[in-house]
C-alpha positions in Angstrom: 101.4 -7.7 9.9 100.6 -3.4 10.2 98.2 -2.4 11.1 96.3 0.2 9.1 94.7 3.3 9.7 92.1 3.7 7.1 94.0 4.4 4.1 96.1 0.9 1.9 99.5 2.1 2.6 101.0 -1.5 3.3 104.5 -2.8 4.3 105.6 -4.8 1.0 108.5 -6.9 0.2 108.8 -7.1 -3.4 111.2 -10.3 -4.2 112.7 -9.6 -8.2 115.9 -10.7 -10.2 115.0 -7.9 -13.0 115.0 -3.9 -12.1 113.1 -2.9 -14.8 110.2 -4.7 -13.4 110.9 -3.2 -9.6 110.4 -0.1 -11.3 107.6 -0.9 -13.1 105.9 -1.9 -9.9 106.3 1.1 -7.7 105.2 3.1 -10.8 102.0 0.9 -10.9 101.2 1.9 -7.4 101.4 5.6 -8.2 97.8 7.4 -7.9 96.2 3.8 -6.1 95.3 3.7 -2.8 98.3 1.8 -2.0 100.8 4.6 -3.5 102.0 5.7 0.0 102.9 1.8 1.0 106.6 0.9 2.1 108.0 -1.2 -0.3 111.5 -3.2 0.1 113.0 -4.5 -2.6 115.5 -8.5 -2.3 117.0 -9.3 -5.7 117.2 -13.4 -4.9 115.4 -16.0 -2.8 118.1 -15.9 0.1 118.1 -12.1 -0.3 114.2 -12.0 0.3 114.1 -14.7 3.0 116.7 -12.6 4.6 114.7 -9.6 4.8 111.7 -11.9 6.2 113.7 -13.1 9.2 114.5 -9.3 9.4 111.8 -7.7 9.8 107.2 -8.2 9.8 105.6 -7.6 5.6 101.5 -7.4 5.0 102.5 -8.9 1.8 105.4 -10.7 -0.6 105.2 -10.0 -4.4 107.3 -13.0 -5.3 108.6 -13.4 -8.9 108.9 -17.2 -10.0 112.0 -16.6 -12.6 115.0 -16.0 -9.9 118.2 -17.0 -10.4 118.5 -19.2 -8.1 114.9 -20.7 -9.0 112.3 -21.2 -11.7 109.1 -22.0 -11.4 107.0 -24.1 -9.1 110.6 -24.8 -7.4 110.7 -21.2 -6.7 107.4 -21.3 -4.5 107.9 -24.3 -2.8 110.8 -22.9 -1.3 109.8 -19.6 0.2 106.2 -21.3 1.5 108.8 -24.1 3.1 110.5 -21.2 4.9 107.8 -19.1 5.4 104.5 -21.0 5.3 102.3 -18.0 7.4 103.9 -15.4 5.0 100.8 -14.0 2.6 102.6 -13.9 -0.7 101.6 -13.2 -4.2 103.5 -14.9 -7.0 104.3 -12.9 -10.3 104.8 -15.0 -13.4 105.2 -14.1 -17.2 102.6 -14.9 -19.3 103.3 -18.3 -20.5 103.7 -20.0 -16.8 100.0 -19.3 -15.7 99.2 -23.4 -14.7 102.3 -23.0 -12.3 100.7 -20.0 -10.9 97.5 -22.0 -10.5 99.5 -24.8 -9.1 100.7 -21.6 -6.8 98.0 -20.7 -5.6 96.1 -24.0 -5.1 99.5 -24.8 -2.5 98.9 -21.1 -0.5 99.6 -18.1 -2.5 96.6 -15.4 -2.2 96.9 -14.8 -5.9 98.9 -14.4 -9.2 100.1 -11.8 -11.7 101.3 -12.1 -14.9 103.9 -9.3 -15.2 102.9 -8.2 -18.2 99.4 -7.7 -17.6 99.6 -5.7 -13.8 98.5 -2.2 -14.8 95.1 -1.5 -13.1 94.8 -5.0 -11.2 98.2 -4.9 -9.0 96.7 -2.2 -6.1 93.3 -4.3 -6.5 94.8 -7.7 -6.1 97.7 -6.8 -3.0 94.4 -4.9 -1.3 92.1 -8.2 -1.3 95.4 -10.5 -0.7 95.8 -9.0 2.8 92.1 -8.7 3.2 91.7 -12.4 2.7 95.2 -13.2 4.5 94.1 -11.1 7.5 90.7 -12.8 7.6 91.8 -16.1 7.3 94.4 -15.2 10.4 91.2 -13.8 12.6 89.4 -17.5 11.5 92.2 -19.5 12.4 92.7 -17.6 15.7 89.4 -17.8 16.7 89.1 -22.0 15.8 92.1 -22.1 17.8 90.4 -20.3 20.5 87.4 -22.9 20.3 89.5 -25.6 20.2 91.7 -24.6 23.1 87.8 -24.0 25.1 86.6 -27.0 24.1 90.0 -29.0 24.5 90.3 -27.6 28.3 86.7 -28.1 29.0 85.8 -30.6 31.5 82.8 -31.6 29.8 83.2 -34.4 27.2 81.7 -32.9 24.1 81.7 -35.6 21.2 80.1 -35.7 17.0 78.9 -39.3 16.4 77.2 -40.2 13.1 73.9 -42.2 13.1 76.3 -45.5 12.6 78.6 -44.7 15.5 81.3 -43.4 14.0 82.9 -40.6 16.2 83.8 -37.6 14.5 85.2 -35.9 16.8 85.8 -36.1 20.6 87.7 -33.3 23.1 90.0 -35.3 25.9 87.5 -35.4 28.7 85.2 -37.4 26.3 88.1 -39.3 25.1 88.4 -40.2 29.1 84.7 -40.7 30.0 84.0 -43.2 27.2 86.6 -45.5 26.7 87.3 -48.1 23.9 84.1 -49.3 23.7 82.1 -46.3 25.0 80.6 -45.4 21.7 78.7 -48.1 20.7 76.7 -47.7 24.0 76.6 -44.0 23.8 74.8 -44.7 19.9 72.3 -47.8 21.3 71.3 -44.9 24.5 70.9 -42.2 21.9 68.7 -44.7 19.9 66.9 -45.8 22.7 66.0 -42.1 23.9 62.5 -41.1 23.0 63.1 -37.3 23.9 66.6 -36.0 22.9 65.8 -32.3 24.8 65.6 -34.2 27.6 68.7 -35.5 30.0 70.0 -39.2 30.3 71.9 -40.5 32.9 74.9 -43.4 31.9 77.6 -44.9 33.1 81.1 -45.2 31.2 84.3 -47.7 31.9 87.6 -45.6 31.1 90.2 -47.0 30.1 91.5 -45.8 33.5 90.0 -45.2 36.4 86.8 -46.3 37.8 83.8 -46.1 37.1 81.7 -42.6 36.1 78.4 -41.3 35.8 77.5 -39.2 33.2 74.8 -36.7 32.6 74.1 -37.0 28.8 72.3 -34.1 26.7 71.8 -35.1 23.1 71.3 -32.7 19.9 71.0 -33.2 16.2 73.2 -31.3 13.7 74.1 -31.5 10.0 78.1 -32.3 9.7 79.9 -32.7 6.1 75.7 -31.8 5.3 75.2 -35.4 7.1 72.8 -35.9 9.9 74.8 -36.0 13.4 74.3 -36.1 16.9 76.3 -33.8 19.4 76.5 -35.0 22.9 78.0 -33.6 25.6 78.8 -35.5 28.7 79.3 -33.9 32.4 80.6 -36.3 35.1 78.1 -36.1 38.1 79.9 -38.8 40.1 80.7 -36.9 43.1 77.7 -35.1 42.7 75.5 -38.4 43.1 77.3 -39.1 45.4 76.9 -36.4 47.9 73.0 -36.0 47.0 72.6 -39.9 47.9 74.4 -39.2 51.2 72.5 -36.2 51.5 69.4 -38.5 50.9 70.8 -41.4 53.3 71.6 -38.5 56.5 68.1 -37.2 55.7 66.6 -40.7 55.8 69.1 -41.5 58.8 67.4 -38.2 60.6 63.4 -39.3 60.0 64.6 -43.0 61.3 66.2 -41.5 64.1 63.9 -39.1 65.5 60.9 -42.3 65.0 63.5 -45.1 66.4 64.4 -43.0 69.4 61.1 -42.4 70.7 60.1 -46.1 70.1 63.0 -47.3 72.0 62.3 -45.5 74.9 58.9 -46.8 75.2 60.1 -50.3 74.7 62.7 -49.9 77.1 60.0 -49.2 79.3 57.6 -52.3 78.6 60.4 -54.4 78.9 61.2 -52.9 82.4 57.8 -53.5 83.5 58.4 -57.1 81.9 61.5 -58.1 83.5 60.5 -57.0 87.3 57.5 -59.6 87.0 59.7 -61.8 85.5 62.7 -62.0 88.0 60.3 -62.0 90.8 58.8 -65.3 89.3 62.0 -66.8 88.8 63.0 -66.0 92.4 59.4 -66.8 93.9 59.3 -69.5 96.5 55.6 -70.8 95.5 56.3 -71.6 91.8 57.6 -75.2 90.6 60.9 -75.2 88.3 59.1 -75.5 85.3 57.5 -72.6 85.9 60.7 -70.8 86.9 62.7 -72.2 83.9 59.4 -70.2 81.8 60.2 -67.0 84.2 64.1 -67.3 83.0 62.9 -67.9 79.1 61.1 -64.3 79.9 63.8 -63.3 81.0 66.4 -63.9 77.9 64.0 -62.2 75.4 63.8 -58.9 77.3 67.4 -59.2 77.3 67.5 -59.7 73.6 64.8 -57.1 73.7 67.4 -54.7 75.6 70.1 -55.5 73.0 67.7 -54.5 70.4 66.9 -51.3 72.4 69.9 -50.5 72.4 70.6 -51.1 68.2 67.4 -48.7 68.0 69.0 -45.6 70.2 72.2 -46.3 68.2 70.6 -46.2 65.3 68.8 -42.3 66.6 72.0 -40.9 67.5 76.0 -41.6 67.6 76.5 -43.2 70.7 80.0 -42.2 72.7 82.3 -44.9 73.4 85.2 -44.4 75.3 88.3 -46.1 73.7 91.4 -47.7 75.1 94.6 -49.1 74.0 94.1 -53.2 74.0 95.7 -56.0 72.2 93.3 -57.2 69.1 94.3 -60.9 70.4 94.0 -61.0 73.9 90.0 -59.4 72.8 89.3 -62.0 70.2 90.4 -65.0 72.5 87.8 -63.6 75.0 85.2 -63.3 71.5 85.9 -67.3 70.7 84.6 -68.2 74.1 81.7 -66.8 74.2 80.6 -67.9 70.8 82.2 -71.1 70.7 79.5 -72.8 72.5 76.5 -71.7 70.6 78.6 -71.9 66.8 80.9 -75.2 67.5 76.8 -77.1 68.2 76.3 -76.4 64.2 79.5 -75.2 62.6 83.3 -75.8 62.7 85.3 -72.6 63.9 88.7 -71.3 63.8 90.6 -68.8 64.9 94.1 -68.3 63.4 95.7 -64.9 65.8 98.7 -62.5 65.6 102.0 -64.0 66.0 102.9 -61.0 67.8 100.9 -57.8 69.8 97.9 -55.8 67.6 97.4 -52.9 69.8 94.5 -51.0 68.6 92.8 -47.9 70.3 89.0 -49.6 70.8 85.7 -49.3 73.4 86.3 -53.6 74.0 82.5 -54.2 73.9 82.0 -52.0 70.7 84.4 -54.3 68.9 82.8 -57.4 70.4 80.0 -56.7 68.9 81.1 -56.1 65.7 83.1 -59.6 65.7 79.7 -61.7 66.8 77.6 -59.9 64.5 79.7 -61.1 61.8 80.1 -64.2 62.6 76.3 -65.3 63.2 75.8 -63.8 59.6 78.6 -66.1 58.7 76.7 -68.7 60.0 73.5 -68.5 58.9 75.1 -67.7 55.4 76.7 -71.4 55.8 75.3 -74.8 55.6 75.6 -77.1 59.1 79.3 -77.9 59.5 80.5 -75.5 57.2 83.6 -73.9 58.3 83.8 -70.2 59.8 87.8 -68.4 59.9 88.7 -65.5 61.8 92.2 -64.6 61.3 94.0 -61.4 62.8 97.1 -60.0 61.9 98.9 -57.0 60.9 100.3 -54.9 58.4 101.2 -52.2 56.2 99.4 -50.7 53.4 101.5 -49.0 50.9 98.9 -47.3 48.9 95.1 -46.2 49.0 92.9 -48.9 49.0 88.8 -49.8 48.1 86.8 -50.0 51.0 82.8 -49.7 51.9 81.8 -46.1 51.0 85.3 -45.0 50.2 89.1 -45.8 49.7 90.9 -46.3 52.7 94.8 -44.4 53.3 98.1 -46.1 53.5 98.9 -46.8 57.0 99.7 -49.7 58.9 96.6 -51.7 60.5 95.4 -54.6 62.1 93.5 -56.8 60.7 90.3 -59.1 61.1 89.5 -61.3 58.2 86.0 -63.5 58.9 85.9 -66.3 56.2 82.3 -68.4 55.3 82.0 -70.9 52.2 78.2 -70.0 52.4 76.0 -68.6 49.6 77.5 -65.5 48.3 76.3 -62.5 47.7 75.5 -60.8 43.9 76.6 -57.3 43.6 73.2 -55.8 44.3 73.0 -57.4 48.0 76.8 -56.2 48.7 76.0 -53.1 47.8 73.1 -52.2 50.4 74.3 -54.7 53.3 75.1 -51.4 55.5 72.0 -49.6 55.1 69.3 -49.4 58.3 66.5 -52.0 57.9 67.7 -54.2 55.2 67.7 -57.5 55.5 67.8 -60.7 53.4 66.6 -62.9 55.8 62.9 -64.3 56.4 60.0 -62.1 58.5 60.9 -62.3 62.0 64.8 -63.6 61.6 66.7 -60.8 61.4 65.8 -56.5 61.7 68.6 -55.0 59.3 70.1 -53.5 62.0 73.4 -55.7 62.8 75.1 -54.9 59.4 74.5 -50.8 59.9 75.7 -50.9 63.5 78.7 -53.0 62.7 79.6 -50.1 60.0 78.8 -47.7 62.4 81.5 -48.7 65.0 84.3 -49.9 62.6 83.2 -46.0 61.5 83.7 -44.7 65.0 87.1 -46.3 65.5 88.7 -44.7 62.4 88.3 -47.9 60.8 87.5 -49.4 57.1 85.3 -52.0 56.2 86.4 -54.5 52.9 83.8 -57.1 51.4 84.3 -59.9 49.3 81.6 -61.6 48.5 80.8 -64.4 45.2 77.4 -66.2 45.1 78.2 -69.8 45.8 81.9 -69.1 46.8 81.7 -67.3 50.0 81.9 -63.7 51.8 84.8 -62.4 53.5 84.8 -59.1 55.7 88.1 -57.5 56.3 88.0 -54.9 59.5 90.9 -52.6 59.1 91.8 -51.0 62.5 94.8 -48.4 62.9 96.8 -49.7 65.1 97.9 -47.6 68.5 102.0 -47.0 67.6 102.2 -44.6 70.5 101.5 -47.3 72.9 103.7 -49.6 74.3 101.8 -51.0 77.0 97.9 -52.8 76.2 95.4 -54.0 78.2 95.4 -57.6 78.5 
């Protein structure tokens, strides 16, 4: 379309068989507002469509008697070709239900020929009023629908019976198939709709999401409605509850580190009364075997000590290249004789070399942990698997606190046929302190520094765990390509 300057002078493609009443037009025009207004003149259909492909019109005057066409036929076929074209549709007198039909399938208006004199100016003025209007409205929905289309933020209409009216793709994505019959029970359920909700969707793909959830009531088709939009704050919970957990770690630390110490020393003091009692001349054996007994809990003591400062502060361990099975043969002997008394054990190892970059001790110490939580997970004689092996990982894979990279690894896989663990328990295994054993059998510690060194070797941690059916802990380790020669 022109734009105008103030005044009605219009570009105008008149579309008429019959010169008389091409004549009778412009002279219609002559002492209106729209007298000055360019007016190009197509004898046929074709000619007119022509001139349309040619060239930009405000407006058509389009007469329904051509030659070509009559009637309704006439006006189906220009809106076919040109159905953003503003046209009005002249008709003789008789034919005004076809120019109602007309109108009713996207002319502005109508004329009847014979009856134009003071109403033609009037009625091309308000068609490209109302065409141009209707142009700005259809821009600007477009304009909303492209913002809320692109937004990431689900915005979604849902009736009081859960039916969804409307939903932009990232809603489409958050909810799911059967996301809107919980999003409806929550909305229910909430006593305060100003007021945020927290909930959790299943796409269709992809895991898992939390959603913030802010509710309003509107009137749609003059029908109560709710409009809820929904931001995914998954990463965002994420990093505040790691935010929390290094916060937490920090308090911990500080107390832990300062307790250790002074443990550390109590437990000196204990252990140089202790070995001089076991080594004393002028005490009997029983008495010495007592001074030993001392002597194994300040060493457990120590081993605690030691979980404490780890828990304060990284420790550094200094890594070297070793073979995963020459380590875990050494592991196996010094477990077998306190696990084999209660519990069947086996070790199934590499066919060939798993050289992994590892402080031997560290990784010691994850192995035994796991395994005496293996065993006290399992009933006497229960059965206890530690496999290694290794292999390549074509894609990203779920691990604790993360998804793991391809790569090639080896592997430790410790099996149980114990209790299980529900979904809850898995989930909080690895924190500091928590423990699901009885008062005085366990300190929560063994899980959170068995995290903390797989952590420290650039390592990933995978738990499988049913109640009644088991656990099983996968420890993925890179393995040392650039070394060709391992420690035995």
């Amino acid at each position: 379309m022109t734009d105008q300057t103030g005044d009605d002078r219009y570009k105008l493609l008149l579309i008429e068989d019959n010169p008389a009443h091409a004549r009778l037009v412009r002279e219609m025009l002559r002492g209106t507002p729209c007298e000055g207004s360019d007016i190009k003149h197509a004898t046929s259909l074709s000619a007119g469509l022509d001139e349309l492909q040619r060239d930009n019109f405000d407006l058509v005057l389009l007469d329904l008697g051509l030659p070509e066409s009559r009637g309704m036929e006439t006006f189906t076929r220009f809106y076919t070709a040109a159905p953003t074209q503003p046209v009005v549709v002249l008709t003789s007198l008789d034919d005004g239900q076809i120019a109602l039909e007309a109108v009713k399938a996207g002319a502005e208006d109508f004329l009847p020929k014979d009856n134009m004199a003071g109403s033609l100016s009037r009625t091309i003025r308000h068609a490209i009023e109302r065409s141009r209007l209707s142009g700005k409205l259809l821009e600007r929905e477009q304009q909303l629908r492209t913002i809320f289309n692109r937004s990431l933020d689900g915005m979604v209409v849902i009736g009081v019976l859960g039916k969804i009216h409307f939903a932009n793709p990232a809603a489409t994505r958050m909810i799911g198939a059967d996301g809107a019959d919980r999003l409806l029970f929550q909305i229910q359920q909430a006593k305060d709709l100003d007021l945020p909700i927290n909930l959790t969707f299943d796409p269709d793909e992809g895991p898992q999401i939390l959603a913030e959830v802010r509710i309003a009531s509107i009137s749609w088709d003059n029908t109560p409605h709710y409009l809820v939009s929904m931001r995914d704050i998954t990463l965002r919970q994420k990093i505040e509850d790691n935010l929390r957990q290094a916060q937490k770690m920090e308090m911990i630390g500080t107390l832990t580190s300062g307790i250790a110490h002074d443990f550390n020393n109590i437990l000196t003091a204990i252990s140089g009364i202790g070995q001089f009692m076991a080594s004393s001349l002028k005490v009997d054996e029983e008495f010495r075997e007592d001074a030993r007994s001392i002597l194994g809990a300040v060493e457990r003591g120590n081993i605690m000590t030691r979980d404490l400062l780890r828990l304060s502060r990284p420790q550094d361990i200094e890594k070297i290249t070793i073979d995963l099975n020459s380590l875990l043969r050494k592991t196996e002997k010094l477990v077998a004789a306190t696990i084999r008394k209660t519990h069947q054990m086996k070790f199934v190892y590499a066919q060939e070399s798993c050289p992994v970059l590892a402080a031997p001790e560290a990784l010691e110490q994850v192995v035994i942990n796991l395994l005496m939580n293996a065993r006290d997970a399992t009933p006497e004689q229960g059965q206890l698997t530690v496999e290694i092996d290794s292999l390549n990982r074509a894609e990203p894979f779920p691990a604790v606190k993360g998804q793991a990279p391809p790569g090639r690894y080896a592997r430790i896989r410790i099996c149980d046929k114990g209790c299980g663990m529900p979904s809850e328990i898995r989930e909080r295994i690895f924190e500091p302190f928590f423990t699901t054993k009885e008062p005085g059998k366990g300190t929560g510690l063994g899980m959170f520094i068995v995290y903390g060194i797989v952590e420290q070797h650039g390592g990933w941690i995978v738990c499988d765990s049913t109640p009644g059916q088991g656990t099983t802990f996968e420890i993925y380790l890179p393995v040392d390509l650039a070394k060709n020669q391992v420690m035995p």
